[in-house]
N, C-alpha and C positions, 0 to 999 in steps of 0.2 A: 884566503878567499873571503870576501864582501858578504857580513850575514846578511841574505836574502828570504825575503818574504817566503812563504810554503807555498809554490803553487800547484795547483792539480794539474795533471796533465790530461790531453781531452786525445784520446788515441781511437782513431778511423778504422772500428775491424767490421768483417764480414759479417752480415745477419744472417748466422745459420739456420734463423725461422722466424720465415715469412712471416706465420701466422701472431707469430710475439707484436704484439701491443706495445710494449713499452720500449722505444726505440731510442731512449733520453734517458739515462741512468746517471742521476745525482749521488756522489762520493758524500758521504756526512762526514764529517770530524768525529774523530775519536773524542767519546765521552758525551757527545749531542747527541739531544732527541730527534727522530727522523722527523719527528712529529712538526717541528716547530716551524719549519720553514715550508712555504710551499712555491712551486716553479712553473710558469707558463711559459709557454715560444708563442709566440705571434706564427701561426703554421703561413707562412710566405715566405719559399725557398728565394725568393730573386731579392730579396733584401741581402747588403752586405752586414749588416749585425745584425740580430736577431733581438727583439727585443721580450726582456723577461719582467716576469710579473711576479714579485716577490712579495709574499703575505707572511708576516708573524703572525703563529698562530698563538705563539708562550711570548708574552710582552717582556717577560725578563732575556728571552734570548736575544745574544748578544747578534752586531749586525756581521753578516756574511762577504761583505765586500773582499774582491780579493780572490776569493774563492775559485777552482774549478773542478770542472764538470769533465767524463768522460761519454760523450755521444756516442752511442752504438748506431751506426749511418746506415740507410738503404742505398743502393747505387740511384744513382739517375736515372741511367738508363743501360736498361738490361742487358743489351747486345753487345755493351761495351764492357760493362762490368767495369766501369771507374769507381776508385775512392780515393778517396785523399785526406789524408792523416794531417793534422795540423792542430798545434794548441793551441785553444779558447781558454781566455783569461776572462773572467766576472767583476766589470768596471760598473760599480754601482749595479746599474739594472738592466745591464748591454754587455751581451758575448759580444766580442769583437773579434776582427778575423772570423766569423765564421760563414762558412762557404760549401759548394757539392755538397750538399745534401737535403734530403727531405724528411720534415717531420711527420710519422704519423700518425702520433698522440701529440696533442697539443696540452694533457695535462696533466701535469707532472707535482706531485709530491704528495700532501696526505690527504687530498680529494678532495678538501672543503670547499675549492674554487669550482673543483666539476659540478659541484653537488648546487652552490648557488647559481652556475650554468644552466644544470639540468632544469634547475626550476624555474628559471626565466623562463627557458625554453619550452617547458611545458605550459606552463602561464599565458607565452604567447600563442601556444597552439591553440589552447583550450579556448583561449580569447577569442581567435579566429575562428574556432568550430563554433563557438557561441553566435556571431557574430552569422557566419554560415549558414548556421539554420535559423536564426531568427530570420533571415533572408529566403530561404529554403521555404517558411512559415508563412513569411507576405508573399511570395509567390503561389504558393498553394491555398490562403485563404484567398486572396485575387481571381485564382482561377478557379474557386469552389463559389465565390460569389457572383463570378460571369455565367456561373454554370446554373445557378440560382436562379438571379433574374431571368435567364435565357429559358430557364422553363418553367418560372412562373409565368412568361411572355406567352410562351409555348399553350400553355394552361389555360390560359385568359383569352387566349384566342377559340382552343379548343371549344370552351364552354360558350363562346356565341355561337361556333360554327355548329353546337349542338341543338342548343336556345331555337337557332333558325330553320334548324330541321324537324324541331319538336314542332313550331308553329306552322311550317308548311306540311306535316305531316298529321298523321291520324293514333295520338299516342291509346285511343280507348281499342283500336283494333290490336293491340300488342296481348302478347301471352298472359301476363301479370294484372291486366287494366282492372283498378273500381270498379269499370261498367260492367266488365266480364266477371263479376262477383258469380252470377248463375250461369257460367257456359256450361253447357253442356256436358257431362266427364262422363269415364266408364270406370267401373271398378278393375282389380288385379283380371279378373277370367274374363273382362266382355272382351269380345273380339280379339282373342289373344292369337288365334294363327294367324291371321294378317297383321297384327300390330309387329309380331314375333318375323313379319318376312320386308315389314318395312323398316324394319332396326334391321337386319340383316346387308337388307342391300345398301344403307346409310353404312356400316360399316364394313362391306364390299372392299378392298383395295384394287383388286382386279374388274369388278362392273363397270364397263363402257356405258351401259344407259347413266345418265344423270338425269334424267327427267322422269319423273313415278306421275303419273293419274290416278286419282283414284277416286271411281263416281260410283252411282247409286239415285235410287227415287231419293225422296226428301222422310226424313224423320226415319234413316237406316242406322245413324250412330258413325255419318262421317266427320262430323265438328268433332263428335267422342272422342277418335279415333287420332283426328290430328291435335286435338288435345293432351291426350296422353304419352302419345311418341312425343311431341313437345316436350314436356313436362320429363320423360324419361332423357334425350339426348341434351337438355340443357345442362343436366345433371352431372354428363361426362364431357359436358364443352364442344358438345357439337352441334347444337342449335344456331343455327349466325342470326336469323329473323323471322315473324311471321307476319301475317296480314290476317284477321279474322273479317271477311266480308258480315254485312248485316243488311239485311233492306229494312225491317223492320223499326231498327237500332243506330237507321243512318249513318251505317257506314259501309256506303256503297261507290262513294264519288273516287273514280280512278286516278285522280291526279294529283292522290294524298298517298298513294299506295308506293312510291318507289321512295320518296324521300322520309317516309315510317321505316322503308326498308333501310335505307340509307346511316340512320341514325341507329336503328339496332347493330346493325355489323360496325359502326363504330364507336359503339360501346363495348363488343363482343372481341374485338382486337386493335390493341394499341398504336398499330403500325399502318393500319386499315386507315383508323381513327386521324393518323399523322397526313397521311396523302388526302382524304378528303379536307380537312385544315385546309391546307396549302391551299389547293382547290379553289377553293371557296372564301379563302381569303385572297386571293390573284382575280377573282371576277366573282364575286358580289353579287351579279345577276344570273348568274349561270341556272340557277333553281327557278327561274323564269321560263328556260327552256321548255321545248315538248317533251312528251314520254319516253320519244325512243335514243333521243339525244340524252336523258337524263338518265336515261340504263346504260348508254354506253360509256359515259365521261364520269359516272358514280360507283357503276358497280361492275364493268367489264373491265374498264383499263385500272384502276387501284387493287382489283384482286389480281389481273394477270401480274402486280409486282411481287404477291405475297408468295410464300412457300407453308403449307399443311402438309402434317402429319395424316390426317385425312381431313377430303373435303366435307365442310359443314352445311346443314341441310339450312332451306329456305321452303317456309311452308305457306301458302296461299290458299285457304279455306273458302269455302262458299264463293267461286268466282263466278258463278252464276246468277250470285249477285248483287253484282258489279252491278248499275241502273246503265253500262253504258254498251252496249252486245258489241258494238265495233272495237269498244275500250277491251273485250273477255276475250277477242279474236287475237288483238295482238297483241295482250299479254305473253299468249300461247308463243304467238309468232318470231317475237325477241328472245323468247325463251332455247324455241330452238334455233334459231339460226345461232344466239350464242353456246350452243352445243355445241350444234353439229361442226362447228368449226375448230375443234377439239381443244379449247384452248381451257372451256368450264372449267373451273375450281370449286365448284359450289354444286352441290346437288338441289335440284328443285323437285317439289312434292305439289301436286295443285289439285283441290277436291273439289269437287261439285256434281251436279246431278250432269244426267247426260245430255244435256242440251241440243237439239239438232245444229245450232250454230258451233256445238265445240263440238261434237260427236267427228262435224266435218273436218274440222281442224285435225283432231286427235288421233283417226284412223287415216290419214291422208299418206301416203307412200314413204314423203319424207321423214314423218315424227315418226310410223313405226318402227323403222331402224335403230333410234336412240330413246326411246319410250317403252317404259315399262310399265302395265296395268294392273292395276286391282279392282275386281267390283266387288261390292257388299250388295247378295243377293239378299231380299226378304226372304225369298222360301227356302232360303238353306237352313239345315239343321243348328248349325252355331247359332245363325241369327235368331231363330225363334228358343233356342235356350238362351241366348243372353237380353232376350225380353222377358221371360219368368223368373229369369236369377235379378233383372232388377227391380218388379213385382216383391219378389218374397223381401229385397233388402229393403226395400219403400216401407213395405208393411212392417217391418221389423220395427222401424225408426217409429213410425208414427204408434205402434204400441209403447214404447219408452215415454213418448212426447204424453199420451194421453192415458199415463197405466191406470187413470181412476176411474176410466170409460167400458176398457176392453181387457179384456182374459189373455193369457198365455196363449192360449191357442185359436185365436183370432188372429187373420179370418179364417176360415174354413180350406183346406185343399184346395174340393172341387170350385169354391168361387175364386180361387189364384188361375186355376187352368181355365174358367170360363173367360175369364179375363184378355189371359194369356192366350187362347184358342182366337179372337178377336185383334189380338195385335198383328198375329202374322210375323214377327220377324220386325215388325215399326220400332224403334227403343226409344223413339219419339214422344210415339202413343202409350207404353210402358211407362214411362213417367212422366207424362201427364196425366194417369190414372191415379199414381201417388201422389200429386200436387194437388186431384182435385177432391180425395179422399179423406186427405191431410190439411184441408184448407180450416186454417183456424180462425177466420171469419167465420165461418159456419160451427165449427169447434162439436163436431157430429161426425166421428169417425164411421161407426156404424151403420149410423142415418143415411152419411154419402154413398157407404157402399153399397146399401140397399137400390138406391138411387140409379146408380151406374150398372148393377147387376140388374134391375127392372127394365132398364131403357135397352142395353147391349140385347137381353134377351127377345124384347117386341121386336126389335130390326131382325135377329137370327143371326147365323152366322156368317161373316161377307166374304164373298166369292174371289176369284184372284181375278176375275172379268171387270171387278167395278175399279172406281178411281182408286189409287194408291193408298188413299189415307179416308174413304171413302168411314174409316169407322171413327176419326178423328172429325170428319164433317160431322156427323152424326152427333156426337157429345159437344163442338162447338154449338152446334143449333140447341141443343139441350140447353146448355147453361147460359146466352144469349135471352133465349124465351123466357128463362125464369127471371131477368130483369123488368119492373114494374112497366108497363106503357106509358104511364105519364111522365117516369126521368128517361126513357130512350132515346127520344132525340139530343138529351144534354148528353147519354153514353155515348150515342153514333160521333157529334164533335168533337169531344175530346182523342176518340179513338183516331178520326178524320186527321185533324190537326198532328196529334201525333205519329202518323205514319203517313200522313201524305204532302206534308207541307214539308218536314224536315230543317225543322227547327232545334238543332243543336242547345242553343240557350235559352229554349222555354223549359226551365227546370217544371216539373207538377206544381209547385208555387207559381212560376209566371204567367204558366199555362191556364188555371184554375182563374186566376186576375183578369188574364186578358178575355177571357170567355164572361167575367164580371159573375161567379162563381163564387160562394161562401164557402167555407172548408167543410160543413154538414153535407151540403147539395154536390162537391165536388167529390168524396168516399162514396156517401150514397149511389152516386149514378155507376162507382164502380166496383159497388162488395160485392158482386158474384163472379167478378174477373182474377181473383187472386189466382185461381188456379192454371190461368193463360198469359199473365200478366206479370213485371213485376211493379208492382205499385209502393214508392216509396213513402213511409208513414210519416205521419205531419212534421214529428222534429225533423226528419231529413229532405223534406219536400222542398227547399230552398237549395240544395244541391244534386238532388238528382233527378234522372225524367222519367218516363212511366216507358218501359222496355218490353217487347214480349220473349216469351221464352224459347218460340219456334217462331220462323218464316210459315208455317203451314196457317198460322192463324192468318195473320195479315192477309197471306192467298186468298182467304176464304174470304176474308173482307173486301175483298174488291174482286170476287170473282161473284159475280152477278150467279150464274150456273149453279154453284154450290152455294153461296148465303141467300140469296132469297131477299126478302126484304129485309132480313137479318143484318144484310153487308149495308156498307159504305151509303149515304145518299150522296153524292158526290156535286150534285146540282143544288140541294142548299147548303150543302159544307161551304161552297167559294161563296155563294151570297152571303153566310151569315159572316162568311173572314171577313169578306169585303168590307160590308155595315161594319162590323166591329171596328176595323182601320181605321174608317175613316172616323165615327166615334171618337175614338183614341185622341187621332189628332187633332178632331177638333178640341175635344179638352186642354191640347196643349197649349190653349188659346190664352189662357187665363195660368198658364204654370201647368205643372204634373200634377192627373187625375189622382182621385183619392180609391184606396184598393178595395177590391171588396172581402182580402182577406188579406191581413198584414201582421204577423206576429211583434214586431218590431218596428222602430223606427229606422234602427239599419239595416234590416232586410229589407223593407219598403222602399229603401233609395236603391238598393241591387237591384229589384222584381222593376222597379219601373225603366233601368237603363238599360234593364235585358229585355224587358215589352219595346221599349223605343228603339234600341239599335237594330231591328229587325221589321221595324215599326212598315215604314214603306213598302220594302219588297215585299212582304204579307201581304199586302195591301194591294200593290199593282199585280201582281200574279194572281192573288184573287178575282181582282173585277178581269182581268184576261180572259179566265178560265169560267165565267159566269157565261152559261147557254141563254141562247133570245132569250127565251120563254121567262124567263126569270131576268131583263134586266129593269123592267119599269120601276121596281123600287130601290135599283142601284143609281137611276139616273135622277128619281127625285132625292137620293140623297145627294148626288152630285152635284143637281142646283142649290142645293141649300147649306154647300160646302163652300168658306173660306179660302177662298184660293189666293188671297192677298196675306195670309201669313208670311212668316218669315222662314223658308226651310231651305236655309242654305248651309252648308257644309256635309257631308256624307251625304246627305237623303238630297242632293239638288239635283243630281241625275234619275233618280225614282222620282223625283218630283216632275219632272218634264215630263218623263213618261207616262207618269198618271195624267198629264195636263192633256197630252196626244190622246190620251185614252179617253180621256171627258168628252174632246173635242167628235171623235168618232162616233162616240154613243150617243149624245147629241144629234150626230148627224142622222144614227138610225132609228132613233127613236120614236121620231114620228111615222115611218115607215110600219112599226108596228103592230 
């Protein structure tokens, strides 16, 4: 027999387990390293040879050609259970002949080839996942920066739409304003059972009413009041906005009052804040609108979107006064109808004295269904303690302020209850006695009090028969009279001007200028008003205006009945505005007049743009408002006024109407 080559034989048996991996079993030669050689199959049953992947691992071993292999075969297919036994001969780097069966380890021998597989394979994963999220990354910074711009967009919109509410609104009537530096406050005890029952029904979940009143004569402590509830519910984030009215302080004009509202509740909630945007950026003029269209489309339909945890209060102080009675009627009126139709999310709180115009309103069949009332009596017991509890803390202060003057035990008891026996329950008049005792113009604690306890006592003590504040006339006439005769009529104009013309930007500098006033002559005519007044001192006279500290003064100043010749002359107030106007412009003949008090050359260009932008209307409302008897010397200023200037731009419409007005006085003039 023919020596023939050695060959393996490759024999087809049964895989008794499944779960065996290794379904290619390589026969090594006797005396060889397993090591050396290593075996792949190309795992693809439908090829007729299979092809093998032969790697020398030992460069000395010798080459394998020749070689066989014994396959340990799966069937094909199960049902059948075929195999088929057949030897495979190792030609170079191809079984041949081989056939039925499937590989299912593709590799075979001492793993170096898995091993440089596996790490392709991971190589190329890891590629991909790199690749992934760098993708992963540009799409998420893509969408962090649409997200970006889209609400800095958001943002920028925001802030005009707030810009535009600020300007059509009244930001010094707000809780926090500069102006309201000296509102009104009570301490922890003033009026604590009603403070204590309108924080109650604010935090009610069950109270149906949403609408609180809450009135009183004037100088009872109800600014105090909604002061301090304020100042408490902002604290727990349930404040949404207020309105502080003023007549005194100019801010009375009603058509600044919803869109101040407008602008706090969209600062108060974010989502608030999102729908009005919209708003207001979709129509532009929509704050054009009247009142009751601008409560509906601002604050009825953007709240009914929101959802509270409880609803947040909206407080409207002093709406009596408002200067417009029809404007304090339907405030009321908006208010309830958007009650009673139960949709309110918002509780409203509105103070003011009892006006027979709201009384009618407020007791009317409808509102008391959904209205819920407080009044702050003077003669009740709380009120007239918390007029000696603010007596004693007044005095407390001004002993600190002045300890080189007064003793520890100044003032006296009985002169805190003689005091206190005269206020009545007023917290008004309770501290106006410590402003006017404490006035450090005078800087005569003692002296004052002497003053105020000599005068309370010659009146006696006032009756509940007489006027309300009948003991506050009294100390105004007091401290009125002690101003010189000769600077009173420079007091009476500036007081005129500042509470009857309502001049927003005549700071006490412009004011002082346009009356042609030196800063000596403009203090002087008003150092015994500190204590009624707030009068802001020279450095700040170019930003702020001259305030009073109660509506009860003002009343007196134009109530004929109680100031006397004390109040208002109101018949040369408009003539001397008038003269002055027209004065003014005629300087403007030759450039802008020179001041008669100008700290600076930059304040001097402010003070004349704020005399000139108001310049006209001053001017025409004045000669308006001038009686016959007093117009012969408006009309010879008339003739000897300029009327060929140039005032075109803002003032061309005040100008026409001054020209109709010449033309008229003219015509009556000689009638005279």
């Amino acid at each position: 027999m023919p020596k023939e080559k050695k060959q393996k034989k490759i024999k087809h048996t049964r895989n008794n387990s499944p779960s065996d991996s290794s379904n290619i079993r390589r026969q090594t030669p006797r005396g060889q390293n397993s090591q050396d050689l290593a075996v792949v199959l190309a795992p693809d049953p439908t090829l007729s040879s299979l092809k093998l992947v032969k790697r020398r691992v030992n460069a000395s071993s010798p080459s394998h050609d020749g070689e066989t292999a014994i396959l340990n075969n799966t069937p094909v297919d199960n049902s059948t259970s075929m195999y088929h036994a057949r030897q495979v001969t190792i030609r170079g780097d191809t079984f041949t002949g081989a056939h039925d069966f499937i590989i299912q380890n593709a590799n075979i021998g001492d793993g170096i080839q898995r091993e440089e597989w596996r790490s392709a394979e991971q190589e190329r994963r890891a590629r991909e996942e790199r690749i992934n999220a760098e993708e992963r990354k540009a799409r998420l910074e893509a969408r962090d920066e649409i997200e970006r711009r889209t609400e800095e967009e958001r943002q920028r919109q925001a802030a005009i739409v707030l810009e535009k509410l600020a300007g059509k609104g009244l930001p010094s009537a707000m809780l926090d304003s500069k102006e309201r530096t000296y509102a009104p406050a009570c301490n922890g005890d003033t009026r604590r059972t009603i403070r204590s029952r309108i924080v109650k029904w604010v935090h009610g979940k069950g109270e149906n009413r949403r609408l609180l009143w809450l009135f009183g004569p004037a100088a009872v402590g109800k600014s105090a009041v909604a002061q301090i509830v304020a100042e408490e519910l902002k604290q727990e984030g349930l404040l949404g906005a207020v309105f502080f009215f003023s007549r005194p302080n100019n801010r009375s004009d009603p058509d600044v009052v919803i869109p101040t509202l407008v602008y706090q509740l969209a600062l108060w909630n974010p989502e608030y804040r999102r729908i009005i945007t919209q708003k207001l950026t979709m129509n532009p003029i929509l704050l054009s609108k009247n009142r009751r269209s601008l409560f509906h489309e601002l604050i009825i339909e953007p709240v009914l979107a929101l959802t509270f945890h409880q609803p947040p209060l909206v407080i409207l102080d002093g709406l009596d006064e408002c200067r417009d009675r029809d404007a304090q009627c339907e405030f009321i009126q908006m208010i309830m109808d958007y009650v009673k139709e139960g949709k309110s999310r918002l509780r409203w709180a509105i103070c003011s004295r009892a006006e027979p115009d709201l009384k009618s309103v407020f007791f009317s069949e409808d509102c008391q269904e959904i209205c819920l009332y407080e009044e702050l009596d003077i003669d009740h017991d709380e009120a007239q303690a918390d007029a000696k509890r603010i007596l004693v803390k007044g005095f407390e202060d001004i002993r600190k302020r002045f300890s080189d003057q007064v003793t520890q035990d100044w003032p006296a008891e009985n002169d805190i209850q003689v005091i206190a026996n005269h206020a009545l329950g007023h917290l008004g008049f309770a501290a106006f006695i410590v402003r006017f005792v404490g006035d450090k113009e005078y800087d005569d604690p003692s002296g004052q009090l002497k003053v105020c306890l000599k005068f309370l006592q010659c009146h006696g003590t006032p009756e509940f028969g007489l006027h309300p504040l009948h003991a506050l006339d009294l100390l105004y006439t007091q401290i009125l009279s002690d101003i010189p005769v000769t600077i009173f009529p420079i007091t009476q104009r500036i007081l005129g001007i500042s509470f009857l013309y309502h001049q927003e930007v005549y700071d006490a500098l412009a004011l002082a200028n346009f009356l042609g006033l030196d800063r000596a002559t403009f203090y002087r005519a008003l150092r015994c008003l500190h204590s009624v007044l707030f009068i802001p001192p020279p450095s700040g006279a170019g930003l702020n205006r001259i305030t009073a500290y109660h509506a009860s003064f003002t009343d007196y100043l134009k109530d004929k009945a109680r100031s006397g010749k004390l109040g208002l002359n109101e018949d040369d107030l408009h003539l001397h505005v008038a003269l002055r106007g027209l004065r003014w412009l005629d300087l403007s003949r030759d450039g802008f007049a020179e001041l008669s008090w100008a700290p600076s050359q930059v304040i001097r260009l402010k003070v004349l743009l704020g005399i000139y932008s108001t310049l006209f209307e001053s001017c025409w409302l004045a000669c308006t408002r001038v009686p016959r008897p007093y117009l012969a010397p408006l009309i010879e200023a008339l003739e000897n006024f300029d009327f060929g200037l140039d005032y075109s731009g803002q003032w061309s419409s005040w100008f026409r109407a001054l020209c109709d007005f010449y033309s008229m006085a003219c015509f009556i003039g000689p009638k005279l």
